[in-house]
N, C-alpha and C positions, 0 to 999 in steps of 0.2 A: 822119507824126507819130502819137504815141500819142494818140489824140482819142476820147474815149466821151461817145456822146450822151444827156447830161445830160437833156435834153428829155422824150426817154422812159422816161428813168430815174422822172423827177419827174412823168410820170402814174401813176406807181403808189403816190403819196404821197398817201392821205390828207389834208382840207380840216385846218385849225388853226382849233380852236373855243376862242374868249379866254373863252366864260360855263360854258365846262367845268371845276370846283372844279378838277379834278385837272389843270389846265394857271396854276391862279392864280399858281405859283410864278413862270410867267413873266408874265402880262397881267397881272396888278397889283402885280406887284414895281416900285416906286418910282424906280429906276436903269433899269429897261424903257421905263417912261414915258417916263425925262428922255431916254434915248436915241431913242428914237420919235419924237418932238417937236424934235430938235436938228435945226437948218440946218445947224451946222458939221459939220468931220470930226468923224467921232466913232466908236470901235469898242466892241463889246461882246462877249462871249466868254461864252456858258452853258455850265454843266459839267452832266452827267446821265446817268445809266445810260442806254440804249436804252429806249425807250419810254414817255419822259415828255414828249414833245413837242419836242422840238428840231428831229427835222426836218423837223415839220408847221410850226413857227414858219418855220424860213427857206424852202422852198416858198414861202409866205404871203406874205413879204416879197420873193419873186425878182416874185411878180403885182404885189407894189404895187409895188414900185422899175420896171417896167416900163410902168406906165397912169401915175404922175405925176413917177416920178424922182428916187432923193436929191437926186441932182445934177443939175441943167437938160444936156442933152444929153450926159453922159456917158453911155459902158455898163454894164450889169449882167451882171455876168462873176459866175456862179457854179459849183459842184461839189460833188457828194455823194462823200465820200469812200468810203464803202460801196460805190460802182459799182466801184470798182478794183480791181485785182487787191492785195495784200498789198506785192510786191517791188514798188518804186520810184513807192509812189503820189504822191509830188508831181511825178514826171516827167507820169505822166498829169495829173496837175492842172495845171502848168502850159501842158503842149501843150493842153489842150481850152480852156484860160484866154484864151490865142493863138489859138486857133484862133474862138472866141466874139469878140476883139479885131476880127479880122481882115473878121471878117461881119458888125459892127456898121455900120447906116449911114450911120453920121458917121463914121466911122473916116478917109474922104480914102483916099489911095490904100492898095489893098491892100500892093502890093507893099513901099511905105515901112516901113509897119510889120512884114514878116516881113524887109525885108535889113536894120533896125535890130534886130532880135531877134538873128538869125545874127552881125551885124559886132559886135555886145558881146559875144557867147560870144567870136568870134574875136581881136579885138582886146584885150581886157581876162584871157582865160581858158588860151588854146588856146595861145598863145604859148607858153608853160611847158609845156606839151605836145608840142612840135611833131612830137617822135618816133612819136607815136600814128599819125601822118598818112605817107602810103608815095607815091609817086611814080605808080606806077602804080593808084592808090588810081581807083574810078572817080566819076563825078560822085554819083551817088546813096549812092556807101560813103562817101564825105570828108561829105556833109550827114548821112548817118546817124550818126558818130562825133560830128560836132557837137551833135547833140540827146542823145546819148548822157552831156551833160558832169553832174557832179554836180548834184543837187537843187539845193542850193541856190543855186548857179550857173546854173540853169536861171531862179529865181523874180529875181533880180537881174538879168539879165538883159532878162526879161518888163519889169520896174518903167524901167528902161532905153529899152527901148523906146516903151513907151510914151508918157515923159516926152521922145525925139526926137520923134516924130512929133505931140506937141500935147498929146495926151490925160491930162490931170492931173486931172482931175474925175471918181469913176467910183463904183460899187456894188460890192461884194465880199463875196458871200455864201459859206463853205464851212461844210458841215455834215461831224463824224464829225470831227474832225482827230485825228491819234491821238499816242498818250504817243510823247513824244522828238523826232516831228518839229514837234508841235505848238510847241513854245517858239521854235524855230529859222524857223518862220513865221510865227508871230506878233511876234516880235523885228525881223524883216525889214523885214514891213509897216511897223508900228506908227516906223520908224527910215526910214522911203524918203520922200521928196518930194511924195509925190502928195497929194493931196486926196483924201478916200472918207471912205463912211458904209460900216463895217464890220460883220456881222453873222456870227463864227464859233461853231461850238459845237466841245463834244470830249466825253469818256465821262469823264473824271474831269479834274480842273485840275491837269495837271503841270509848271504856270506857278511858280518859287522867287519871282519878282517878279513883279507886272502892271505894265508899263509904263507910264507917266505918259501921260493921256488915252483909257485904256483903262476901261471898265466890267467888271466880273467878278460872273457871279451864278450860284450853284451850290447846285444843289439839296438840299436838305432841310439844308441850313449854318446854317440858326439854330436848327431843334432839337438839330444835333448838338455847338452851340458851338464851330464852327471859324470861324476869321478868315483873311483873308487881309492880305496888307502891300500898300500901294501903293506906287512907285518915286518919292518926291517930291523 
């Protein structure tokens, strides 16, 4: 799998200072709070040029979602999009997403969770495919094609999985999500089964609607008199 280790990506991140003026935009923005404080699902989405805190907030929040837990025993599955290569970063986001699934130690058996990953590519996707797939293909090229299937058939997939082997309860931190696949993952989530406390950021909001139960805060938006709509 395409898996990049977040871990040491995210030692090179900077602590998140909330009595720093120049991060107030987030720590005492009013809709930060209510989401910080919410039991239920709940997601939020910051918009911000590089280097106004974004991804020292979810760093921040991958420690605490870890010492007490949005959610009582689920995982905290996160990704800095920045670690990725440019071509096909939600393939790497969802393989390191699965692969972080897989290592979690309530997860129950590993292997459930990576043959419910493969059997919904296969069963739900590949079918309509099936010509991709060669006869004397060998064991390691038929799994490679299979991880190879589109983005966003990859993250449907994952949500899929998931949801077979128990796990509905979970954390889901990505920082950096970028224009164009940003809607198309956020639409996903925000539309899948699971239960999560969500915490996405991206470089500017190229969100047409924020989906119902979603928060949206973007920076410097009230000096500059922009709005956004909610999907009610």
């Amino acid at each position: 799998m395409s898996v990049i280790d977040q871990h040491k990506y995210r030692s090179t991140i900077l602590p998140f200072d909330r009595k720093n003026p120049e991060n107030f935009w987030i720590s005492e923005n009013v809709d930060f709070k209510q989401w910080e404080l919410a039991n239920d699902s709940r997601a939020l989405l910051l918009c911000a040029p590089p280097g106004h805190g974004t991804t020292e907030v979810c760093s921040h929040f991958i420690e605490l979602a870890n010492k007490k837990s949005f959610q009582p025993n689920g995982p905290v599955l996160y990704f800095f999009c920045p670690s990725a290569p440019k071509a096909r970063r939600l393939t790497f986001l969802t393989h390191t997403l699965l692969h972080q699934v897989i290592h979690f130690p309530n997860a129950g058996n590993v292997n459930s969770v990576a043959t419910a990953f493969l059997s919904t590519l296969v069963e739900g996707h590949f079918q309509r495919r099936s010509s991709d797939f060669r006869e004397d293909d060998s064991q390691d090229t038929a799994l490679q094609k299979i991880l190879d299937a589109p983005d966003i058939e990859l993250i449907e997939a994952l949500a899929e999985a998931l949801k077979k082997v128990g796990i509905r309860k979970l954390s889901i931190i990505v920082d950096g999500l970028w224009e164009g696949d940003a809607d198309s993952f956020v639409q996903f989530i925000m539309k899948s089964e699971l239960e999560f406390k969500a915490l996405l950021t991206s470089r500017e909001n190229s969100l047409q609607i924020i989906p119902n139960g979603m928060l949206c805060i973007e920076y410097d938006k009230e000096r500059q008199g922009l709005h956004i709509h909610s999907l009610t």
